[in-house]
C-alpha positions as CSV (number, residue, x, y, z in Angstrom):
1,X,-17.1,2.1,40.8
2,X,-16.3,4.8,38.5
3,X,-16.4,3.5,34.8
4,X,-15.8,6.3,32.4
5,X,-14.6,9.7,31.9
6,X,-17.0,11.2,28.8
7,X,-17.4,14.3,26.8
8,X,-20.2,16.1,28.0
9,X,-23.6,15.3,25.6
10,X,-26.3,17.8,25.5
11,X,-28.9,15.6,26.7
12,X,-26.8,14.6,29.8
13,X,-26.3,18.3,30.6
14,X,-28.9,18.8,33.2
15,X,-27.4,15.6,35.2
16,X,-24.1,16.8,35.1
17,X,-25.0,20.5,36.3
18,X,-27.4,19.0,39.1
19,X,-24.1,17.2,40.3
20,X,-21.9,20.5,40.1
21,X,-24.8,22.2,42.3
22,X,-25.6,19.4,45.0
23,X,-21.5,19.4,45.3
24,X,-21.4,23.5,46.1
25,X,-24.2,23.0,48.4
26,X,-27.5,22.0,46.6
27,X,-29.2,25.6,46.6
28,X,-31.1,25.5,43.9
29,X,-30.5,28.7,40.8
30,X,-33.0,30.8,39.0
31,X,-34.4,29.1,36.2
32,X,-32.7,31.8,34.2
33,X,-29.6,31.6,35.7
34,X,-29.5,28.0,35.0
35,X,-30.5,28.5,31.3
36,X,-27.8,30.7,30.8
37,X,-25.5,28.3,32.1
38,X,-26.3,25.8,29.9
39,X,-26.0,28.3,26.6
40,X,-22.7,29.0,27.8
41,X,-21.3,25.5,28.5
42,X,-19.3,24.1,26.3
43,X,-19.5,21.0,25.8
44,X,-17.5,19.3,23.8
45,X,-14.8,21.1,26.2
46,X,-16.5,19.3,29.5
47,X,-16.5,16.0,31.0
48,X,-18.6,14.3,33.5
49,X,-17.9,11.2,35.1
50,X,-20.1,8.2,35.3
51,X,-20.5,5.5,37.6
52,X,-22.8,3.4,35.6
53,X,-25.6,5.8,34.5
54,X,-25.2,8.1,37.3
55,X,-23.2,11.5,37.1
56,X,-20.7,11.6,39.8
57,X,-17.8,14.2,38.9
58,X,-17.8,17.2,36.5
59,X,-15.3,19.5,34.5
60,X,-15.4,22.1,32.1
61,X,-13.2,24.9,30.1
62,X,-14.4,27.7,28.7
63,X,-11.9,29.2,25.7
64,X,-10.7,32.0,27.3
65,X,-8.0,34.3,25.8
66,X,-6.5,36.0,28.7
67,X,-4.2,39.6,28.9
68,X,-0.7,38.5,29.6
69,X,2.0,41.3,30.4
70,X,2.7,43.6,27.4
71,X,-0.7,43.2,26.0
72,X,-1.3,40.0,24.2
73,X,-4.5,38.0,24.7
74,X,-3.1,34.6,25.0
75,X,-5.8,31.3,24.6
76,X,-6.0,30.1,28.2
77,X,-8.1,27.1,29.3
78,X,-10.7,28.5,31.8
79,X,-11.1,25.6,34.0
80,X,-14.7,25.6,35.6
81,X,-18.1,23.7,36.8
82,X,-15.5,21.0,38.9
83,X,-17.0,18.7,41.5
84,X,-16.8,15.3,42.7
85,X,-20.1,13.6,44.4
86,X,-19.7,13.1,48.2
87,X,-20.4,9.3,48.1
88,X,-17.3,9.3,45.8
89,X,-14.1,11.1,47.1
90,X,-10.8,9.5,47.9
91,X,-10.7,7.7,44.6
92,X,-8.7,9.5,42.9
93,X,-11.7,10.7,40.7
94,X,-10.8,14.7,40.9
95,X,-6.8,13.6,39.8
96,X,-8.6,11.5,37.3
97,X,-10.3,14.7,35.7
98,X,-7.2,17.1,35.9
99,X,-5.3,14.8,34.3
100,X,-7.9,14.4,31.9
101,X,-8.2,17.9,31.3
102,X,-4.7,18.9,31.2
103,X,-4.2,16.8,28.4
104,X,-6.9,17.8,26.3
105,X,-6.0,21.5,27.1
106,X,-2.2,20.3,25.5
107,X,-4.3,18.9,22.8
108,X,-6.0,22.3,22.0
109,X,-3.0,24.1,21.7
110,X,-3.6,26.7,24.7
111,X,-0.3,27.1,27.1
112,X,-2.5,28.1,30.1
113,X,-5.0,27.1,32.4
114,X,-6.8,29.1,34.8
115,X,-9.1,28.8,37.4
116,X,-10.9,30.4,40.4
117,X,-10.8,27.9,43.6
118,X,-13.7,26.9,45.6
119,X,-10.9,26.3,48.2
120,X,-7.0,27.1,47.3
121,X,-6.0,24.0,48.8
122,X,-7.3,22.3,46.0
123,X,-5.4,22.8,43.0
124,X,-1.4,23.4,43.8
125,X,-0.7,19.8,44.0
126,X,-2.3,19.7,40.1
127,X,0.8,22.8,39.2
128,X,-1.8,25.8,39.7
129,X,-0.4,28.6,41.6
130,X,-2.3,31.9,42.9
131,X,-0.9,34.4,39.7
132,X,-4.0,37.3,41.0
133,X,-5.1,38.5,44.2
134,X,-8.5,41.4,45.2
135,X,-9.0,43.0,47.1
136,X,-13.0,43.7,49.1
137,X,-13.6,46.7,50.4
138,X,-16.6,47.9,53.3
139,X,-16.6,51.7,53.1
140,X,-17.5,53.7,56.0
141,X,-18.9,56.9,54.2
142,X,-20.0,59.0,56.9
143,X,-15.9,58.8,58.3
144,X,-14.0,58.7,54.7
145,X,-14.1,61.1,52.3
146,X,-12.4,61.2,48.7
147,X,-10.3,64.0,47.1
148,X,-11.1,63.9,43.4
149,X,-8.4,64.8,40.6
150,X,-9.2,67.6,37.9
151,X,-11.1,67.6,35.1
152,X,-13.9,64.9,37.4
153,X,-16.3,67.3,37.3
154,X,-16.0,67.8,33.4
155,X,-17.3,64.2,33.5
156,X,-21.5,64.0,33.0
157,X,-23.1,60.7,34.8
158,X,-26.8,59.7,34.2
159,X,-28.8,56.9,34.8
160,X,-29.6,53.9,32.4
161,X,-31.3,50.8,32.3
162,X,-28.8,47.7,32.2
163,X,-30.1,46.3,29.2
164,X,-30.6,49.7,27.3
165,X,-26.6,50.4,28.4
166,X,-25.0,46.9,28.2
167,X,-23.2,47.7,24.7
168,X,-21.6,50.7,26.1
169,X,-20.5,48.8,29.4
170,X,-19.1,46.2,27.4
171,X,-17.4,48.8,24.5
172,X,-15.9,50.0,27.7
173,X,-14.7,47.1,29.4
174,X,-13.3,46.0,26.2
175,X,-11.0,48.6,25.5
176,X,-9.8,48.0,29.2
177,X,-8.8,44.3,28.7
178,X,-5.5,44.6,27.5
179,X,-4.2,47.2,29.6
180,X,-4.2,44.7,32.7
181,X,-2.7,41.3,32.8
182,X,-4.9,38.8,34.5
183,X,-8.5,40.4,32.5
184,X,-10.3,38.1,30.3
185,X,-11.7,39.1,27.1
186,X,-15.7,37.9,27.1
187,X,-16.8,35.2,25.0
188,X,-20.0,36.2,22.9
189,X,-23.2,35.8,25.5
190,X,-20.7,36.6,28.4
191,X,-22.2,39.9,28.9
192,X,-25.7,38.7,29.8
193,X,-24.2,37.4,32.8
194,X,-24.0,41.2,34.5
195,X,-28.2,41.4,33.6
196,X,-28.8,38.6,35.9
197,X,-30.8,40.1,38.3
198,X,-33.5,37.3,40.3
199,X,-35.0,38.7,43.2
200,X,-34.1,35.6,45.3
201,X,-30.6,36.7,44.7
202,X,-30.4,40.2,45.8
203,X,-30.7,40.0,49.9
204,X,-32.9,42.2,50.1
205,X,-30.7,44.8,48.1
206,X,-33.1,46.9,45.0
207,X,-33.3,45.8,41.7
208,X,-29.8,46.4,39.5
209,X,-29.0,49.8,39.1
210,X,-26.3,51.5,36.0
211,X,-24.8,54.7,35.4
212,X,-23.0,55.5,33.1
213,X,-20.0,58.4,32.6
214,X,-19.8,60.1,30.0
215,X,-17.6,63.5,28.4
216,X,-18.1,64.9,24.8
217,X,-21.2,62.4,24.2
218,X,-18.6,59.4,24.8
219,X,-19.1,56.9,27.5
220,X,-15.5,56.4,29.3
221,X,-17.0,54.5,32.1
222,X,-20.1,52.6,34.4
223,X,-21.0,51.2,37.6
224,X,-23.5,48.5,38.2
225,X,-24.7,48.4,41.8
226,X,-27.9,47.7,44.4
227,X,-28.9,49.6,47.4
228,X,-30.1,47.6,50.2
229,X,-31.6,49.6,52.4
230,X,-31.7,49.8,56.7
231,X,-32.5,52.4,59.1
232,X,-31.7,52.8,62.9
233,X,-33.1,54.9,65.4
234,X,-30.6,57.4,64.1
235,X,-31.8,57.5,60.6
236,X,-31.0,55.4,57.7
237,X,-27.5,53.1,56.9
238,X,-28.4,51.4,53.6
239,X,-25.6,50.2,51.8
240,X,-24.2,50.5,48.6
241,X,-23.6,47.2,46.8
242,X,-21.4,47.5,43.6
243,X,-21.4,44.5,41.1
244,X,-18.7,46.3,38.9
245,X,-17.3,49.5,37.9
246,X,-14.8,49.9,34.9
247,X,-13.5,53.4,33.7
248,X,-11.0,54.8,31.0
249,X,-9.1,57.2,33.0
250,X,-8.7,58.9,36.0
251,X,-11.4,61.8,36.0
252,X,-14.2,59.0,34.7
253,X,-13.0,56.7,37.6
254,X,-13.5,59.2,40.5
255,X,-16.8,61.2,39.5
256,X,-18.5,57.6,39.5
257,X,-16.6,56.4,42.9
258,X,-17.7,60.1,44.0
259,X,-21.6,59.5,43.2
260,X,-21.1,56.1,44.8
261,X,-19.6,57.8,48.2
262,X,-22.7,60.6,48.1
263,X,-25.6,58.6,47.4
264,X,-28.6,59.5,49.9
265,X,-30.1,57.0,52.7
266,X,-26.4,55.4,52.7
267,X,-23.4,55.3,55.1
268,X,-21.5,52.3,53.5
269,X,-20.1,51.1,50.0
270,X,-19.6,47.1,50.0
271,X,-17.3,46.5,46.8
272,X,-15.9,43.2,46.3
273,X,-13.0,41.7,43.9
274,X,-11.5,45.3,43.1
275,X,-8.0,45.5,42.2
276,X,-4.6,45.4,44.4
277,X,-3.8,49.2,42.9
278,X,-7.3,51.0,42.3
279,X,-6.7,55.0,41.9
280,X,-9.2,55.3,44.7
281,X,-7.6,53.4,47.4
282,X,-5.2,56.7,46.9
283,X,-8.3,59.5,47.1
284,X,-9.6,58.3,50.1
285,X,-9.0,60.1,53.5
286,X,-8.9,57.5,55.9
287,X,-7.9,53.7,54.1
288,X,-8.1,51.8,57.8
289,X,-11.7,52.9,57.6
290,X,-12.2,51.1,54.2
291,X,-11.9,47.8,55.8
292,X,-9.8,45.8,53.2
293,X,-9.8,42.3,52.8
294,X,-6.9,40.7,50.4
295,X,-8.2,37.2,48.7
296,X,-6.4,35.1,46.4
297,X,-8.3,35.3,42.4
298,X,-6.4,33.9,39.6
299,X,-4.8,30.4,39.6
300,X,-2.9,29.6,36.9
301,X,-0.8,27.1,35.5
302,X,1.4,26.8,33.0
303,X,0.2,24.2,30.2
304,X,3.2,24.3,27.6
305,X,6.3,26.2,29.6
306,X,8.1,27.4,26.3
307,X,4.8,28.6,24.7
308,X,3.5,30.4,27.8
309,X,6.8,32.6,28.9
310,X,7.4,33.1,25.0
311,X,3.7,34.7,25.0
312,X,4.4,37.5,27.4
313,X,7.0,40.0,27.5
314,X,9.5,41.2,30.4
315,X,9.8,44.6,31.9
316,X,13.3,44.7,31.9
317,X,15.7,42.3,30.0
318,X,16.1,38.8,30.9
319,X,18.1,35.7,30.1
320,X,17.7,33.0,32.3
321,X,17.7,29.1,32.8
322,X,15.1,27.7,34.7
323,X,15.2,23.9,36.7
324,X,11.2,23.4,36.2
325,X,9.9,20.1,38.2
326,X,6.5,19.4,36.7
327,X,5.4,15.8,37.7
328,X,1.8,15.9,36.8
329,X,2.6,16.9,33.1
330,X,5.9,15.7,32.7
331,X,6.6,17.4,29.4
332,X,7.5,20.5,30.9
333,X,10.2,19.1,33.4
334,X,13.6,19.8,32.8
335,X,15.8,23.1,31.5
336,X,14.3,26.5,29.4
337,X,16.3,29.3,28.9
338,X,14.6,32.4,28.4
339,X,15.7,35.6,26.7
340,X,13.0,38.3,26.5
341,X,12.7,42.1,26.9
342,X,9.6,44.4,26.6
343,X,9.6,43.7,22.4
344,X,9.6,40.0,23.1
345,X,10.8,36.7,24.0
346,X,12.0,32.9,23.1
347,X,11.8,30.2,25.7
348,X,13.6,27.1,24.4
349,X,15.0,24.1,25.8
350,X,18.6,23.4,26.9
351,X,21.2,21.9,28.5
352,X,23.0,25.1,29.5
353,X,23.6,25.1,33.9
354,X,20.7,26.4,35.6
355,X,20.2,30.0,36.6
356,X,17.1,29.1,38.9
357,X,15.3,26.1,40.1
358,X,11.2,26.1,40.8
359,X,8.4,24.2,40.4
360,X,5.6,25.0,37.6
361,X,3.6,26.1,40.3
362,X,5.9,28.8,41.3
363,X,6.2,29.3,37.8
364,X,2.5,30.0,37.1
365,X,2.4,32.1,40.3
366,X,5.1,34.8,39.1
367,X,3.7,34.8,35.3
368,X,1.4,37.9,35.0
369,X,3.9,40.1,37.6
370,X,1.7,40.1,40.7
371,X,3.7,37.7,42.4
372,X,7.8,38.6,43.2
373,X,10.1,35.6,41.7
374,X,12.2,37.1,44.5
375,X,9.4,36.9,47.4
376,X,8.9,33.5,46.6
377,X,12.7,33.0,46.8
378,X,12.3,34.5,50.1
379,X,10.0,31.6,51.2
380,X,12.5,29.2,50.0
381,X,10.3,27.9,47.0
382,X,12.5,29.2,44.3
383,X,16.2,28.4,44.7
384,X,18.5,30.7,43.2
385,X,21.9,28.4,41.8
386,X,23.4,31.6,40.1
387,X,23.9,34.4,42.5
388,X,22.1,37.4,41.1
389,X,20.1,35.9,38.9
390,X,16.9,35.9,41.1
391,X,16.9,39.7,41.5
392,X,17.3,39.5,37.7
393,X,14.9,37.4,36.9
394,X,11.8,39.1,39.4
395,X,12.5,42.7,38.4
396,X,11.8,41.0,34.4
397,X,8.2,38.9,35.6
398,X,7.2,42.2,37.3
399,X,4.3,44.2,36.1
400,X,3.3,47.8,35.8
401,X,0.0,47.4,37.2
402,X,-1.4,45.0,39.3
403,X,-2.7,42.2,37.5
404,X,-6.9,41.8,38.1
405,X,-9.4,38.9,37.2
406,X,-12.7,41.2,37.2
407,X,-15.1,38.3,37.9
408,X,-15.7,34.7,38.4
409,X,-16.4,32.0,36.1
């Protein structure tokens, strides 16, 4: 029987991570994967269960501060590492840890938590709803072709080590983060996670590749990718692998999807968790032969409703009274009316009529403006008590751009 819930101690560490891996399948990690792991966990924000001296269940959340619509990097709980031992489910142990966590994340002060799901099922019964969405993309290049806007071939790309280049990769992802809600801004020793590079984890794809782009000595963009090379009896189909590309305008963006679409020995470009509204899902000349895939990214819930709506600010005015139902944190439940525009916003409580009635879930779905207020009416999960007010209220949560979680944590 499960006897405790504990903060994570640093000489239980490798325990608790050999639980989290024998949970997502036991395939063992490079040994400096691994280590890197265990620089970046934080500790005092994870908890392992124990049944007796045995690990059985694990949690963790890294202090993330997360781009919200209209720019502000709002603290966000990045929930993580969570697993429950087969020889212990239906005990309520996984309830036992969100609950846990939730009210340690209160605790801390941060009105979100985020996650990416193992399986979405999971976490909606806990008030997390899908707030992102990618898209994955398998190129044929020998059928499509891209139409590049001017000034691309003012931009100069060149080859660079990863390590040499990581500065300027991150310089430029940096300056990227708050122009899209959903992006995370990286924690110090984040960015040695992009040099990772074991050979056991390539499948059979080269060693990691970078180039940069640059114009006027600046660099405004990168790609990190693999080949992984084939041939047929027609001549070679190696594949393009991209592990991320990140530019500051349009030119930068197409010279470097450009060099990924000509590169020799290749007829396909495999990129995965790209966003809903990349410029080059508009440059190509044949999309069906792109073969996209829409997954869900982002789950987010909101930890402190007044705090969290009062963080971000609304495309068009807004002054609405929500009916929230949260009954795993209870403090939320019950009437916020929220006034807000693109300058700002205050979310307080009332006891003014309701405008709209949800769940925190649908809440947290809507909350970076990648998810309609009004589609989610349309599936009869948020009901509209005002007439007109749900129109209202989802052209306000919408979002100029489509918000993006880059990567996985």
């Amino acid at each position: 029987m499960v006897t405790a819930l504990r903060v994570l101690q640093q000489d239980n560490w490798d325990e608790w991570y050999d639980n989290l891996i024998r949970a997502f399948g036991g395939a063992p990690e490079s040994a400096e994967e691994r280590a890197l792991w265990r620089e970046l966990t934080e500790r005092d924000r994870s908890i392992g269960a124990w049944d007796g001296d045995r690990c059985v269940g694990t949690a963790g959340a890294f202090s993330f501060r997360l781009t919200v619509p209209g720019g502000a990097a709002v603290p966000a709980a990045g929930v993580t590492m969570v697993s429950v031992a087969a020889t212990h489910r239906r005990r309520g142990l996984l309830t036992g840890m969100m609950r846990r966590q939730l009210d340690d994340v209160r605790s801390w002060g941060e009105p979100l938590a985020v996650l990416t799901a193992s399986e979405p099922v999971i976490y909606g019964r806990f008030g997390y709803g899908t707030a992102t969405h990618h898209v994955n993309a398998e190129i044929d290049t020998t059928r499509v072709r891209l139409t590049v806007p001017p000034g691309t071939d003012a931009v100069r790309l060149r080859y660079a080590k990863p390590a040499d280049a990581l500065d300027a990769c991150e310089a430029v992802y940096a300056q990227l983060v708050p122009r899209r809600p959903g992006m995370v801004a990286r924690i110090p020793g984040w960015e040695q996670l992009w040099l990772l590079d074991p050979e056991s984890e390539r499948d059979g794809a080269s060693p990691l590749q970078c180039v940069l782009a640059e114009r006027d000595g600046e660099v405004v963009g990168f790609v990190r990718f693999r080949i992984k090379g084939d041939w047929e009896a027609a001549g070679p189909k190696g594949t393009v692998v991209v592990s991320d590309l990140e530019a500051l305008d349009a030119p930068a963006h197409a010279a470097l999807w450009r060099f990924l679409f000509d590169l020799d020995l290749t007829s396909r470009i495999d990129a995965r968790r790209r966003p809903l509204d990349e410029p080059w899902l508009h440059l190509v000349s044949d999309v069906r032969r792109c073969s996209l895939l829409v997954r869900d990214s982002l789950h987010l819930r909101l930890v402190d409703v007044g705090g969290a709506l009062e963080a971000r600010t609304y495309q068009a005015p807004v002054d609405v009274v929500f009916e929230v139902e949260d009954a795993f944190c209870p403090w939320n439940a019950g009437r916020w009316r929220l006034t807000g525009d693109a300058k700002g916003a205050s979310c307080d409580r009332t006891t003014d009529a309701a405008d709209l009635a949800l769940s925190v879930r649908e809440l947290g779905a809507a909350y970076l403006g990648g998810v309609s207020l009004a589609a989610l009416g349309a599936a009869g999960l948020v009901r509209e008590v005002r007439q007109g007010a749900l129109a209202e209220a989802a052209v306000g949560f919408g979002s100029a751009v489509a918000p993006w979680l880059p990567h996985g944590f």
